[in-house]
Every structure is written in structure tokens, then in C-alpha cells.
SERO-4910 file (N, C-alpha, C, O; in steps of 0.05 Angstrom, whole numbers):
BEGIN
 pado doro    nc1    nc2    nc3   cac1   cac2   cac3    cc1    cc2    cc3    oc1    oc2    oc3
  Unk    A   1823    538   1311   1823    562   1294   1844    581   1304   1843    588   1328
  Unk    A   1865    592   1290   1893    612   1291   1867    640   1303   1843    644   1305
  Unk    A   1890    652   1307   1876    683   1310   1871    694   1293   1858    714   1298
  Unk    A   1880    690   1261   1876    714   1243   1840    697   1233   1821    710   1225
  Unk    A   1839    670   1237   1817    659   1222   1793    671   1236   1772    679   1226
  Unk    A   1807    671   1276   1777    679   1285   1773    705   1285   1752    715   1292
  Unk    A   1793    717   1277   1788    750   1275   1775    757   1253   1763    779   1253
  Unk    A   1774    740   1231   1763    737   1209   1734    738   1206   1720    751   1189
  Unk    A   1726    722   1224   1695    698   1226   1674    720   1241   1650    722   1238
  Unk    A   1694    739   1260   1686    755   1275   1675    779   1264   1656    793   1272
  Unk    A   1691    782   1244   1693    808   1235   1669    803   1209   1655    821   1199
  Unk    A   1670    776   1202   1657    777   1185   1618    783   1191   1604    798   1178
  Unk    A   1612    766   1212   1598    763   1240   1580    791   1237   1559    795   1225
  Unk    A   1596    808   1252   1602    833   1259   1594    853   1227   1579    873   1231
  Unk    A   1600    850   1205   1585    858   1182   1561    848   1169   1549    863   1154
  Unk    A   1552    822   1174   1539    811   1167   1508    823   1189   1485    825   1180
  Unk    A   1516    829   1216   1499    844   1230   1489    865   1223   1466    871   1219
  Unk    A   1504    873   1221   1502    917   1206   1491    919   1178   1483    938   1165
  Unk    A   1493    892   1173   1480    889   1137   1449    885   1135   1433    892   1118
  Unk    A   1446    871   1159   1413    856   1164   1401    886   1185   1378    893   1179
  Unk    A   1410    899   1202   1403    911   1210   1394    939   1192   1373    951   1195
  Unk    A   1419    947   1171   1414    961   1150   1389    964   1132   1377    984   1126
  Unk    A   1382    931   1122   1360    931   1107   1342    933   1116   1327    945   1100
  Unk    A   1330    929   1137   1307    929   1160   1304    952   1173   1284    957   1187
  Unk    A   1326    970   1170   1323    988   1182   1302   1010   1161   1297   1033   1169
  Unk    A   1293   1002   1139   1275   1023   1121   1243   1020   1132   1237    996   1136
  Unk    A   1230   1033   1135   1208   1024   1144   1177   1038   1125   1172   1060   1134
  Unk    A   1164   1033   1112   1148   1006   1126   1166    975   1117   1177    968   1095
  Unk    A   1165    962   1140   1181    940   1134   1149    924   1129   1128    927   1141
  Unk    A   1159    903   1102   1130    885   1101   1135    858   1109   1156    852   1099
  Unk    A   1124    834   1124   1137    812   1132   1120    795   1114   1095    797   1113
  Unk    A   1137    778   1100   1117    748   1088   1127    731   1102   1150    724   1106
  Unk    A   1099    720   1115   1099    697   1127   1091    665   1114   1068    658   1112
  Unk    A   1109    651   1108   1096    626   1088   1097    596   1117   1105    594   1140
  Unk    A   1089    584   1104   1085    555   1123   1109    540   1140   1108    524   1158
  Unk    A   1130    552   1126   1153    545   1137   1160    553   1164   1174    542   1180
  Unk    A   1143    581   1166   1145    604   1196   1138    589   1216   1145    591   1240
  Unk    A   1117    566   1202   1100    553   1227   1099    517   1236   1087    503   1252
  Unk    A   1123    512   1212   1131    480   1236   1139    484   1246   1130    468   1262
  Unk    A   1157    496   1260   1166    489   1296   1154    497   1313   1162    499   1337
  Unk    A   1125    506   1301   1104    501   1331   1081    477   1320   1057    476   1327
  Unk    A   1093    462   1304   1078    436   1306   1063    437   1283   1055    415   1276
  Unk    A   1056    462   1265   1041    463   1238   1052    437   1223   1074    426   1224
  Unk    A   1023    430   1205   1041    408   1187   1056    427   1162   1055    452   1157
  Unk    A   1072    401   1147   1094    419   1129   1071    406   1103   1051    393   1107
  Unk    A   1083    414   1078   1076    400   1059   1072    369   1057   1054    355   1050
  Unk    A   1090    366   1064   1098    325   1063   1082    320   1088   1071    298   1088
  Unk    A   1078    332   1106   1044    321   1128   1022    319   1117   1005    301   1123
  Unk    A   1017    340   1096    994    350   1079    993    319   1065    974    303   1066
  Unk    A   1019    314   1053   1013    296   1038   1001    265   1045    984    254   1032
  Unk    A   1010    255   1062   1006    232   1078    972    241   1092    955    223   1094
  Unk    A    969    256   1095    939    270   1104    922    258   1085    904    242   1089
  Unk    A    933    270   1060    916    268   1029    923    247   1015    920    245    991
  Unk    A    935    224   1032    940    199   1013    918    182   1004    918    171    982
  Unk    A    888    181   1029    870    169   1011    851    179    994    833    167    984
  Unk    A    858    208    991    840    210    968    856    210    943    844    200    924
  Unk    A    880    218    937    900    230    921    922    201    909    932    199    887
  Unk    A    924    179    933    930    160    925    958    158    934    971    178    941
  Unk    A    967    136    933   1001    147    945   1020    165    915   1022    161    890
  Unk    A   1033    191    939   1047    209    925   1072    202    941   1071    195    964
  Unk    A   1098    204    923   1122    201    917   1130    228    934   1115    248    935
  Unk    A   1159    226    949   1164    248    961   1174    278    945   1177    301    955
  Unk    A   1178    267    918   1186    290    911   1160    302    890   1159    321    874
  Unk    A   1146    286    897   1119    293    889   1107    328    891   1100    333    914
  Unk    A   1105    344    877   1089    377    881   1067    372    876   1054    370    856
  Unk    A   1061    370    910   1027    369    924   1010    395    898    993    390    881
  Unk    A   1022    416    903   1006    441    894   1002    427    866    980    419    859
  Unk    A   1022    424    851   1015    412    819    990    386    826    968    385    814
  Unk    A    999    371    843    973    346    838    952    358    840    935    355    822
  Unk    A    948    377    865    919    385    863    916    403    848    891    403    844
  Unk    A    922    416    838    912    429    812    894    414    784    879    422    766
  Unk    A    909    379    794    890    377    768    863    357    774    848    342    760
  Unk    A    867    364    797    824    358    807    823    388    800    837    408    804
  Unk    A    788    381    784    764    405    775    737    395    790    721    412    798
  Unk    A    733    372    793    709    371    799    703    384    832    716    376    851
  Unk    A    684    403    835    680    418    849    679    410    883    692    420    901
  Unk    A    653    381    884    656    373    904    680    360    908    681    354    932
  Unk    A    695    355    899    722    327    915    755    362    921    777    361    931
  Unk    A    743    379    912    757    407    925    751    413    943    766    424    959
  Unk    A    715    406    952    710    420    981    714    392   1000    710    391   1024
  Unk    A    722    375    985    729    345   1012    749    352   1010    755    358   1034
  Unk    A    775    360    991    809    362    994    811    385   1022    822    383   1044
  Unk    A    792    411   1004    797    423   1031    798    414   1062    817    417   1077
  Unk    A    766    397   1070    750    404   1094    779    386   1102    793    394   1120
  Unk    A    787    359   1085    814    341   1103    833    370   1109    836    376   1133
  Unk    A    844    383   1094    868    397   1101    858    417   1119    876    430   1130
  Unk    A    833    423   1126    827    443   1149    844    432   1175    863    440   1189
  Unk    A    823    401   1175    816    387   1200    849    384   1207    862    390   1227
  Unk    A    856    372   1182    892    368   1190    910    392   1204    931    391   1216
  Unk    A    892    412   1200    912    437   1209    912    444   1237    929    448   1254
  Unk    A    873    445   1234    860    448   1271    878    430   1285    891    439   1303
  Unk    A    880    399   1276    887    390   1304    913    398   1314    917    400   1338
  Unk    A    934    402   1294    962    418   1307    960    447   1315    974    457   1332
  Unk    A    936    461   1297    928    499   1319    922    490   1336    939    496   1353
  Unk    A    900    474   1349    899    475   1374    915    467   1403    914    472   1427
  Unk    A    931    451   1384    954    441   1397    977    459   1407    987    457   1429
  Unk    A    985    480   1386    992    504   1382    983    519   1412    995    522   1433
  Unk    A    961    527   1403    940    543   1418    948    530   1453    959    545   1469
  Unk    A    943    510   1457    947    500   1481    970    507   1493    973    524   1511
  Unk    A    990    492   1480   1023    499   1489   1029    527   1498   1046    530   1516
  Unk    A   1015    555   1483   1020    573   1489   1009    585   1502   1012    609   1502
  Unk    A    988    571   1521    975    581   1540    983    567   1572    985    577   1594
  Unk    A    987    538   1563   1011    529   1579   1040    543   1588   1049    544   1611
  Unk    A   1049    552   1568   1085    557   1565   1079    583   1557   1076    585   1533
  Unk    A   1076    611   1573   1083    631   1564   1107    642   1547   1106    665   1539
  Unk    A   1124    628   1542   1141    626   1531   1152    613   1505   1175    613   1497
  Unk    A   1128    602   1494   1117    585   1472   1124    589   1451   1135    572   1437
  Unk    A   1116    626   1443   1117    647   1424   1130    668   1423   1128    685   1406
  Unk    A   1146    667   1442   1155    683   1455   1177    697   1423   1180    720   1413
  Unk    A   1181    683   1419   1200    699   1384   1183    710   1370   1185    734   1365
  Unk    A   1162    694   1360   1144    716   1349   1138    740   1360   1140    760   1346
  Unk    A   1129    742   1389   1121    763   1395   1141    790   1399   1132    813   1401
  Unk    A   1171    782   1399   1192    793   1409   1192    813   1375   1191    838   1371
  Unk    A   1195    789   1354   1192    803   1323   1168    827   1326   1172    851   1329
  Unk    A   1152    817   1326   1121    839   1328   1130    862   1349   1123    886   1345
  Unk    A   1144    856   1369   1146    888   1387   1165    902   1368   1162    923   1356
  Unk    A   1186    886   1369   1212    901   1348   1205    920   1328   1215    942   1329
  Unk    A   1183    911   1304   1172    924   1280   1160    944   1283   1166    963   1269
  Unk    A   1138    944   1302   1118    957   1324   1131    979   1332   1119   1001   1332
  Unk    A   1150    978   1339   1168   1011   1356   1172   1024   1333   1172   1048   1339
  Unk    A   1176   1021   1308   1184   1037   1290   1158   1059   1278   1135   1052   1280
  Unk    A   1166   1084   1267   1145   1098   1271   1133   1098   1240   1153   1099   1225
  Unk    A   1108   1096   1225   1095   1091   1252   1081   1066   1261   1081   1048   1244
  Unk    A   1069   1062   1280   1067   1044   1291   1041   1029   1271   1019   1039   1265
  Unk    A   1054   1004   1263   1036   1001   1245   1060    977   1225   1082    984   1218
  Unk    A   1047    945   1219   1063    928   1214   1031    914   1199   1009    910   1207
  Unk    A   1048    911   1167   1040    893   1156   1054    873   1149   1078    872   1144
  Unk    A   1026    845   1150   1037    821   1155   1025    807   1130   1001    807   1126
  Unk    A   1045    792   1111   1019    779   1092   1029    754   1091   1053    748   1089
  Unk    A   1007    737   1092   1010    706   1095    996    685   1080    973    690   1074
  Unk    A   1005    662   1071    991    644   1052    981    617   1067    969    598   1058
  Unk    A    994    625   1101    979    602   1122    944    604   1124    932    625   1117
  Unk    A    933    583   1134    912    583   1143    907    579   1177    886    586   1187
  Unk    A    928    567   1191    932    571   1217    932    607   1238    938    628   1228
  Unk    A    926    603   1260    929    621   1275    938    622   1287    929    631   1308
  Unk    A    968    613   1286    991    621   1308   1002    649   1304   1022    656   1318
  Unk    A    991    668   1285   1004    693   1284    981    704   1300    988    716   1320
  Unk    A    955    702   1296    934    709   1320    932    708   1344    919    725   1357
  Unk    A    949    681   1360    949    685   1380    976    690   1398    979    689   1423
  Unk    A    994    695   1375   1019    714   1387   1012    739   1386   1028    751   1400
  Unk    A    997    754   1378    990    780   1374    975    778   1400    986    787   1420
  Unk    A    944    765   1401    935    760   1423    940    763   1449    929    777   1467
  Unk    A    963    745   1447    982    747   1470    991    777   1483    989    778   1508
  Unk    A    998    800   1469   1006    821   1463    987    835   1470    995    858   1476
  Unk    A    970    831   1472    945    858   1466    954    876   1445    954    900   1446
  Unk    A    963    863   1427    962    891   1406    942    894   1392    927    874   1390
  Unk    A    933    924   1375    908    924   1349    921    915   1340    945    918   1341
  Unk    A    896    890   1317    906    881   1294    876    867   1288    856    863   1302
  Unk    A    882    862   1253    856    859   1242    860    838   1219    874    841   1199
  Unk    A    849    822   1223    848    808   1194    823    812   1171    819    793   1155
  Unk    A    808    835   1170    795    838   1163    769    836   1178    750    846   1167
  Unk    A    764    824   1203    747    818   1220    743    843   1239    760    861   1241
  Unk    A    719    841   1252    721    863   1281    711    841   1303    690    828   1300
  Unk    A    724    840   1317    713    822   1343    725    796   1321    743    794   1304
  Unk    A    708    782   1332    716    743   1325    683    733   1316    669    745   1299
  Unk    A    672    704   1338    654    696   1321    631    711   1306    619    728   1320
  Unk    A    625    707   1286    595    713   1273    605    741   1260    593    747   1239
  Unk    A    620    753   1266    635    784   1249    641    781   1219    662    772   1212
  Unk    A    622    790   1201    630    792   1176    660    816   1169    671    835   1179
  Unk    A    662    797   1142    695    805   1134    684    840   1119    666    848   1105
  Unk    A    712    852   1133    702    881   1126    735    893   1120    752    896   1138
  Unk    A    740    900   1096    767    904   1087    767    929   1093    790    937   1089
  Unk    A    750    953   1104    755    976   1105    769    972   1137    784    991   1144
  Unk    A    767    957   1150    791    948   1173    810    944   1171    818    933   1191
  Unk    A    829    948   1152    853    946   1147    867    973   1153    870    990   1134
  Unk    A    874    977   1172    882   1012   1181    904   1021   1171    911   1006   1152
  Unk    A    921   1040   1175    945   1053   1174    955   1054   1188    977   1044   1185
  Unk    A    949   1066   1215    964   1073   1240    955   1055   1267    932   1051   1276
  Unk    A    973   1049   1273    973   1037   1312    952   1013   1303    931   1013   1316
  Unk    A    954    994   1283    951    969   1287    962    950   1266    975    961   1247
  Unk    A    960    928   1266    979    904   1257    955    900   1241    932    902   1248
  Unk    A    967    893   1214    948    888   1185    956    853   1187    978    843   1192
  Unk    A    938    843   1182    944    813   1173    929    797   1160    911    780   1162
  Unk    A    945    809   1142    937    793   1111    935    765   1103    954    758   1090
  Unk    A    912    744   1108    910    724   1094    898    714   1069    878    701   1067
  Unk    A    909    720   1054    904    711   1018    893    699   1010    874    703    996
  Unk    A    906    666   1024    894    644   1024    865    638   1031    849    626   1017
  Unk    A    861    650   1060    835    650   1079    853    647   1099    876    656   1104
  Unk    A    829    624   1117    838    625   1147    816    598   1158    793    593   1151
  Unk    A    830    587   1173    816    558   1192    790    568   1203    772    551   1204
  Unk    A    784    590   1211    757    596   1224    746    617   1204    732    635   1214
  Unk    A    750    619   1173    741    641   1164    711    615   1144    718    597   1129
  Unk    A    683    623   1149    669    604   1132    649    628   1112    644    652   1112
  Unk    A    643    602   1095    621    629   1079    592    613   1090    589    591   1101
  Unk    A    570    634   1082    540    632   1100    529    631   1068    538    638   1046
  Unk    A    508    621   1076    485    630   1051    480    648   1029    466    644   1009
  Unk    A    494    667   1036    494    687   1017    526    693   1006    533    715    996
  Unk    A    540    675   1008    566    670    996    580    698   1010    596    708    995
  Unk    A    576    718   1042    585    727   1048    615    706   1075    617    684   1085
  Unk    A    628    728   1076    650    703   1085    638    715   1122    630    738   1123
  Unk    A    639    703   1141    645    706   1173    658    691   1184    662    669   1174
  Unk    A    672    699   1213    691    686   1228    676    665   1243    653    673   1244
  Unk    A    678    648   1252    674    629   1272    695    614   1287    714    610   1272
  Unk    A    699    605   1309    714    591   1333    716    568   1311    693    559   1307
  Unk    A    744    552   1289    746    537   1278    729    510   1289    712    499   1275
  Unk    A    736    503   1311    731    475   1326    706    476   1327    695    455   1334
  Unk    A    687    498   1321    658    500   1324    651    496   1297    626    496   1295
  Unk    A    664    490   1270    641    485   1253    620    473   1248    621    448   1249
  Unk    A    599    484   1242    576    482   1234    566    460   1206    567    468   1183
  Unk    A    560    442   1211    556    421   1191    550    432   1164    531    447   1169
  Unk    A    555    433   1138    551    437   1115    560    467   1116    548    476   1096
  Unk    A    575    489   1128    575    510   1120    606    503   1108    621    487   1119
  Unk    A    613    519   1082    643    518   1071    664    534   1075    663    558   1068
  Unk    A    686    524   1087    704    536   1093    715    554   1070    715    547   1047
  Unk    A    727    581   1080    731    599   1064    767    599   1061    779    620   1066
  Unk    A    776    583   1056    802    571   1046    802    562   1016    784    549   1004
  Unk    A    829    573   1006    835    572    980    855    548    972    879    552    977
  Unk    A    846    523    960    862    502    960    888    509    946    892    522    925
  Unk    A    906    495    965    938    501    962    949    490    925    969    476    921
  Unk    A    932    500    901    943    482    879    941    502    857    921    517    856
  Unk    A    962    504    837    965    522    833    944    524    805    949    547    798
  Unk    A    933    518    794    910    531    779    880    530    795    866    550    790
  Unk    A    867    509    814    851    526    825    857    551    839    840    568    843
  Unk    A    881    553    847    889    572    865    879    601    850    865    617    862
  Unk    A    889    607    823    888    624    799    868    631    802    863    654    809
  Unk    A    841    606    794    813    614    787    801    634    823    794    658    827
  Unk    A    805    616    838    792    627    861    809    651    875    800    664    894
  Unk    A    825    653    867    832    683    885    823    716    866    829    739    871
  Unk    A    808    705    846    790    721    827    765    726    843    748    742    834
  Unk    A    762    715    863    728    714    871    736    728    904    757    725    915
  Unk    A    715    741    913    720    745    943    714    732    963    692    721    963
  Unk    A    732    729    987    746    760   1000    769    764    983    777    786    976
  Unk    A    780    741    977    812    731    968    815    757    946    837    769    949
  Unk    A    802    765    929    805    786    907    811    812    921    829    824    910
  Unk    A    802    821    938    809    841    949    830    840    975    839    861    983
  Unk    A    839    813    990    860    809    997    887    808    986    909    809    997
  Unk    A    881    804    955    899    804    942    912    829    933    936    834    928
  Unk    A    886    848    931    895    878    925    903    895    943    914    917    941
  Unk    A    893    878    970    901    899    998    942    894    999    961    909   1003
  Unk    A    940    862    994    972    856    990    987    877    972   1005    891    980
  Unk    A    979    878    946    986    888    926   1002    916    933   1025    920    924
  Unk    A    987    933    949    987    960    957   1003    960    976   1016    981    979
  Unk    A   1006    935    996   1025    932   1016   1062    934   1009   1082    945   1018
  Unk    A   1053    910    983   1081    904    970   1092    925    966   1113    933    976
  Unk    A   1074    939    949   1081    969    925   1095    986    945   1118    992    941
  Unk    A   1082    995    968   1090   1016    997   1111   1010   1005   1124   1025   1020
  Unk    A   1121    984    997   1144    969   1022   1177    988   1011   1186    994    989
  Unk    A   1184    992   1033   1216    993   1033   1238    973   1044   1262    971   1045
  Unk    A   1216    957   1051   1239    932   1058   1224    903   1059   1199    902   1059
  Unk    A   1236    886   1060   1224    860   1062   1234    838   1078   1257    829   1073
  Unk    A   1216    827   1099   1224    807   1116   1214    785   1121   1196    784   1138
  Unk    A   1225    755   1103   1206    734   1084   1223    717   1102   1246    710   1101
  Unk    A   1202    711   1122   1200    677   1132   1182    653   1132   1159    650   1140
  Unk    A   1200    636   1120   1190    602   1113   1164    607   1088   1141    598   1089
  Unk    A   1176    624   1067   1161    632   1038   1170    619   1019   1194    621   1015
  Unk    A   1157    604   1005   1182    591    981   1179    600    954   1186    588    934
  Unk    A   1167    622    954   1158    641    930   1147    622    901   1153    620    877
  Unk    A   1128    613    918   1115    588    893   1092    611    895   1107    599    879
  Unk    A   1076    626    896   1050    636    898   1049    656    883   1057    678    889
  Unk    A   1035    649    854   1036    660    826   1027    692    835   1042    709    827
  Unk    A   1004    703    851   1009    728    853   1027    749    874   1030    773    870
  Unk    A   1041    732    897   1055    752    915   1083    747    902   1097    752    922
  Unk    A   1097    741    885   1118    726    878   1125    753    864   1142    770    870
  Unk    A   1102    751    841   1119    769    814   1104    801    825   1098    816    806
  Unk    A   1100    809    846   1099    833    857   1124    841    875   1137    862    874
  Unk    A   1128    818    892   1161    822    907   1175    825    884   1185    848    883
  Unk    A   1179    814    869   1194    799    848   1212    836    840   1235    844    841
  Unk    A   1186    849    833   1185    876    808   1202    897    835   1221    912    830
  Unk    A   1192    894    862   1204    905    885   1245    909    890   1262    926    892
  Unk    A   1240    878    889   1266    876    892   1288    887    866   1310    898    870
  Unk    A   1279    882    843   1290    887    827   1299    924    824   1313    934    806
  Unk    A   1289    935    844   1301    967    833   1301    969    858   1284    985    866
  Unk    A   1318    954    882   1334    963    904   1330    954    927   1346    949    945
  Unk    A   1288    950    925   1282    951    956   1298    919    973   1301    897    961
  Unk    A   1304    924    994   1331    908   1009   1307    887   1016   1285    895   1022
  Unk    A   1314    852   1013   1298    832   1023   1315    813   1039   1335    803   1028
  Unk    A   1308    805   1066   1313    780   1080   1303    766   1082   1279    773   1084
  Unk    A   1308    740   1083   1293    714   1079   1309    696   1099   1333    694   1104
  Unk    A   1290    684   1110   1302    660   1133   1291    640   1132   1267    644   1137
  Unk    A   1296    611   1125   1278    592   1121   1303    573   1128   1327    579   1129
  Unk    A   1290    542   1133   1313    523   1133   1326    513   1114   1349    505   1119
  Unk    A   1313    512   1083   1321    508   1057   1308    514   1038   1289    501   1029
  Unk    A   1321    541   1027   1307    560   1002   1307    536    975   1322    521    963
  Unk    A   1279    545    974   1265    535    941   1282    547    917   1294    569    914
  Unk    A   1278    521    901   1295    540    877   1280    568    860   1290    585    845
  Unk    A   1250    562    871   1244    595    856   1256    615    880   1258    638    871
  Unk    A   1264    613    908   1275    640    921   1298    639    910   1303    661    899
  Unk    A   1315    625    906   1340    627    892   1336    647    870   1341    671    871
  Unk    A   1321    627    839   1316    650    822   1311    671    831   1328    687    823
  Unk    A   1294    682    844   1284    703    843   1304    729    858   1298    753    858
  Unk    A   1325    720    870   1342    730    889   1369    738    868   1389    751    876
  Unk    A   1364    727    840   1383    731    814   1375    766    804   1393    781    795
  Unk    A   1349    775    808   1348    791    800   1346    814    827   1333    834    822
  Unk    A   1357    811    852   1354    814    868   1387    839    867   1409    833    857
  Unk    A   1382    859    878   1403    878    881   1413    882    913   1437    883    918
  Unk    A   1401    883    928   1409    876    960   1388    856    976   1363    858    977
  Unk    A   1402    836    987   1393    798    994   1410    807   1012   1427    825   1014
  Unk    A   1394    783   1030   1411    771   1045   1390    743   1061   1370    747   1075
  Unk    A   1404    709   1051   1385    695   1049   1409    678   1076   1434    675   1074
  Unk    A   1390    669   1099   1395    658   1120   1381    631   1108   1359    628   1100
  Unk    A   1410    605   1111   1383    582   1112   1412    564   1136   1432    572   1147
  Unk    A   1393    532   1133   1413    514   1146   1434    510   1125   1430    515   1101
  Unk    A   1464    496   1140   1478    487   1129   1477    459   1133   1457    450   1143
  Unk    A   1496    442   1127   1495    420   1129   1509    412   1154   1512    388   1156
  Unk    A   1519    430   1178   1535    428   1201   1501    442   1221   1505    458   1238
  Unk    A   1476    435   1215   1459    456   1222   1468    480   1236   1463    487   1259
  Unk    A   1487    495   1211   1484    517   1220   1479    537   1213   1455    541   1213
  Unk    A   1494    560   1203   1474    582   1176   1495    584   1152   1519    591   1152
  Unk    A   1482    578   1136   1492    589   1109   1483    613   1101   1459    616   1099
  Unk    A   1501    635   1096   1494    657   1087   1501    669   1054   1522    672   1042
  Unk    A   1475    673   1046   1481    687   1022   1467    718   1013   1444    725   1010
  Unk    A   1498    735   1010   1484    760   1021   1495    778    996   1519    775    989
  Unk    A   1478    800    980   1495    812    968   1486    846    982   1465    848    995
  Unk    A   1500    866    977   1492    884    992   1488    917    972   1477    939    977
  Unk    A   1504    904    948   1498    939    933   1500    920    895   1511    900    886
  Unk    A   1485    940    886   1479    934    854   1512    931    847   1530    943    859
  Unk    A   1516    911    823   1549    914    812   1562    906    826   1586    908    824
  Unk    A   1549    892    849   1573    875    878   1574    851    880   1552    839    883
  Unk    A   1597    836    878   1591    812    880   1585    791    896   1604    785    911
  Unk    A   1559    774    900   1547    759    918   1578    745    933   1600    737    928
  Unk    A   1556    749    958   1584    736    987   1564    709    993   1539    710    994
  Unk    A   1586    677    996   1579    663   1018   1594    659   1042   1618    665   1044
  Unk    A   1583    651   1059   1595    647   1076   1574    634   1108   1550    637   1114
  Unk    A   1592    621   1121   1582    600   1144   1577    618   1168   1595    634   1175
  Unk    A   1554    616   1182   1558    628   1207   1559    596   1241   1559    573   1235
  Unk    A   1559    601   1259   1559    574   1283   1536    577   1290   1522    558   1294
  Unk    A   1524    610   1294   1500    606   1305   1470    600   1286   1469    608   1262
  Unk    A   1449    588   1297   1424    583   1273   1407    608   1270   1385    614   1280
  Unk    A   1421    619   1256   1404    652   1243   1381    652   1232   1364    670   1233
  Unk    A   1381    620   1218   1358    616   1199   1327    607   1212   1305    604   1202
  Unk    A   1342    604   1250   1314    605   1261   1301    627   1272   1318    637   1286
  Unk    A   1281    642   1275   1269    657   1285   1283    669   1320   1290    691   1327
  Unk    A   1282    649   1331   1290    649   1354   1312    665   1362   1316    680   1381
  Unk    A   1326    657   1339   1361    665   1334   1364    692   1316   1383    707   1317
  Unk    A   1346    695   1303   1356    711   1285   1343    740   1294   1348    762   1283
  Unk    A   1324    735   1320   1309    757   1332   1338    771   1351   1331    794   1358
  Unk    A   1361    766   1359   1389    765   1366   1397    792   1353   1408    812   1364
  Unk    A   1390    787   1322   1408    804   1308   1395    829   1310   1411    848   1309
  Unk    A   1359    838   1314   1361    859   1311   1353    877   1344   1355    902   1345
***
């Protein structure tokens, strides 16, 4: 590379910092966390899900959309077997999860570095909303001793109580979906339990990943009022910080969606954006989307003011991982 190229790359580098730091710098910053946040600590991806669910579902084709197949099971019981398989599939990589980071202090160590970062800004107080059912955001927080609430107080046997969702000096964490240890009891109220402890016949309080049961059941609670606690989150937000989201999720989608469209600044880091983040990044007035390139390194696509025209361009270092992109701010 001549000198004018790397003075170039540098310089470009060097704006592309001040651009990501710019948008993030509005606060309340809101983070979406989607499934993508959580394979490289061993979560399965979709295509694990799938091979998981091959004997009930039958063999699926790789370009197969899991969420569409399951959408078109209705019958009630063979939803709570799709689930209980995709729980069990998840436990055994959380706990695996769970282990490593009690092993390797250093495990989570990006997550937790993100969470202090957000955390200093005043005021202290970070919402998180997520469509995982794993708890690797639980026990990076954990890790931390920070407040934070998923609607729970304490852990086992604690019924779900949305007036726990605070304002000030604690971490909101929003699961939509549910959660691996969240079950319902007898009285169709939802409580926490130690996942690995379930209790024979009680039903997990998880919302199958497909997009018309998905519809029906996030009508019903807790999920209805997680949905509205999101709602209020989105609406508040001045900025947005979307990792491993692929904006398939018929209600957090077209709420970002209305956000972005009159200004508020969104980043997105994933290894390869879905073609709905693409779309949706069309109506998008300040972006800036980190993914891999084909040299694994970052492709950047960033636009920064309304009437401007979208920039690409290559970066060497991997922005689009967490690890890396905790660097920039």
C-alpha cells in the first residue's frame, strides 16, 4: 500500500470512529440483543435448531425458514414437544456457557466491558431487549454485580412482576420471547426456576420461534406486557445498538423500523445482515451496519446525515465482533 492509500484507509478508520461514537453517544441508548449475540459462546444458531428438530419436523433443507415451518404446526400438544426439544437444546450449551465463565473469568469479558460502558452514562440505567431464551446476558451482568431485573426479584420460585422494571441505577432486561428458567404453575401464573431443575409436566414459559404462533401468543401474558414494556423502551430511545438481530420479529421490527425513520442513529453488528436489516436500513437516515467481509474482515455500510449518500467501505480489523468493536467506544 503507497502512502496516499494508507493515509486514506486511516483517515477513513479515524471517521468511521467519530461516526459510531457520535451515534451512541445519545442516551438512553437501547441495545437489541438477537441470537446472533450468542454463538460465540456456544448458543445454538438457527441451523442447530434445525438438525435438533429434524425428528419431529422431518429433514429441512438448509435454506429452509425454520420460523415459517413452525408456524404451520397448530396442534397444541406437538408446540409444547417443539418447545420442551428447543429448551433442552439450549440448556445444554447455557450451561456450558455458564461453566466456561466461571472457569475463564475472562469468558464474558466483552459483554461485560459493553454493560460498564452504557452504565457510566447518566443516567445510570440500560435497557436491554432480547428475543433469546438463554442466560448469558444474566450471567455477565451477574458477573458484575450490577441491579438488573428481568421482571423477577430474587431467582427460584419469584413470580414475574413488571412493576420491576425501574428507571434509575438498574439494567432492564427485556425478554419477549420468555426465558430457559421462566415456567408457568397452575394458575397459568409465570415463576422463575434453576432451568436444569425442571419439574416434570410444568410448561415452559417460552414463545415458539415461528412466526404466526409467535403472533397469537405474544397476545397472552407475561409476553403482552413485555411487549409493551419494549414498546415504551423503543419509543424513549435516542439511539440504537442491534447485535446479532435479523429484524425478522413482526413486533420489535416495525417499532425500530418508525424510530429510525425520523433520525434516531442505529448500529448494527452481526456477521451477515438479513435481507429484512438491509430493507429496513433503506428507510434508515443515520446507519452504520458492521458485518464480515469475505477477507473475514469488516464491511462497512454507513450513512451519516438525511440527503447523504450511503458510504462502503472495508475495514482489517473484525468490528463486526463484539470483542472488537468494544475498541471503538
Amino acid at each position: 500500500m503507497n502512502i496516499t492509500k494508507k493515509k486514506f484507509a486511516i483517515d477513513q478508520e479515524d471517521n468511521f470512529l467519530k461516526d459510531i461514537q457520535k451515534f451512541l453517544k445519545k442516551t438512553p441508548v437501547v441495545i437489541i440483543w438477537g441470537s446472533g449475540a450468542t454463538i460465540p459462546y456456544g448458543l445454538p444458531s438457527m441451523s442447530d435448531l434445525k438438525q435438533c428438530l429434524k425428528s419431529e419436523l422431518g429433514e429441512l433443507k438448509e435454506e429452509t425458514n425454520l420460523e415459517t415451518e413452525l408456524g404451520k404446526i397448530h396442534e397444541q400438544s406437538k408446540i409444547d414437544k417443539l418447545k420442551e426439544l428447543i429448551r433442552k437444546e439450549i440448556l445444554k450449551k447455557d450451561l456450558k456457557c455458564l461453566n466456561k465463565s466461571i472457569e475463564d473469568d475472562n469468558y464474558l469479558k466483552e459483554i461485560e466491558i459493553m454493560i460498564k460502558i452504557f452504565y457510566k452514562a447518566h443516567p445510570q440505567k440500560i435497557d436491554i431487549i432480547t428475543t433469546n431464551y438463554d442466560q448469558v446476558l444474566e450471567y455477565a451482568l451477574s458477573k458484575l454485580n450490577y441491579n438488573f431485573t428481568d421482571g423477577f426479584k430474587g431467582r427460584a420460585l419469584t413470580k414475574f412482576n413488571p412493576k420491576l422494571f425501574g428507571k434509575k441505577e438498574i439494567i432492564n432486561l427485556i425478554k419477549v420471547h420468555g426465558s430457559l428458567n421462566w415456567f408457568f404453575d397452575k394458575n397459568k401464573e409465570v415463576f422463575c426456576l434453576p432451568p436444569e431443575n425442571k419439574i416434570n409436566n410444568l410448561k415452559c414459559a417460552m414463545v415458539l420461534p415461528a412466526e404466526k404462533n409467535k403472533y397469537h401468543e405474544t397476545f397472552q401474558e407475561p409476553y403482552r406486557t413485555l411487549i409493551n414494556q419494549s414498546d415504551r423502551v423503543i419509543e424513549k430511545a435516542k439511539s440504537f445498538l442491534v447485535i446479532g438481530f435479523g429484524f425478522n420479529d413482526e413486533h420489535l421490527t416495525p417499532k425500530i423500523d418508525n424510530k429510525i425513520k425520523k433520525d434516531t442513529p442505529i448500529v448494527i453488528i452481526t456477521k451477515k445482515a438479513t435481507d429484512s436489516c438491509k430493507e429496513k436500513l433503506k428507510n434508515a437516515n443515520k446507519y452504520c451496519l458492521l458485518e464480515e467481509n469475505k477477507e473475514n474482515r469488516t464491511k462497512v455500510t454507513i450513512k451519516t446525515k438525511k440527503n447523504t449518500e450511503e458510504k462502503v467501505f472495508h475495514l482489517q480489523k473484525q468490528y463486526w465482533q463484539i470483542k472488537y468493536f468494544m475498541e471503538v467506544l
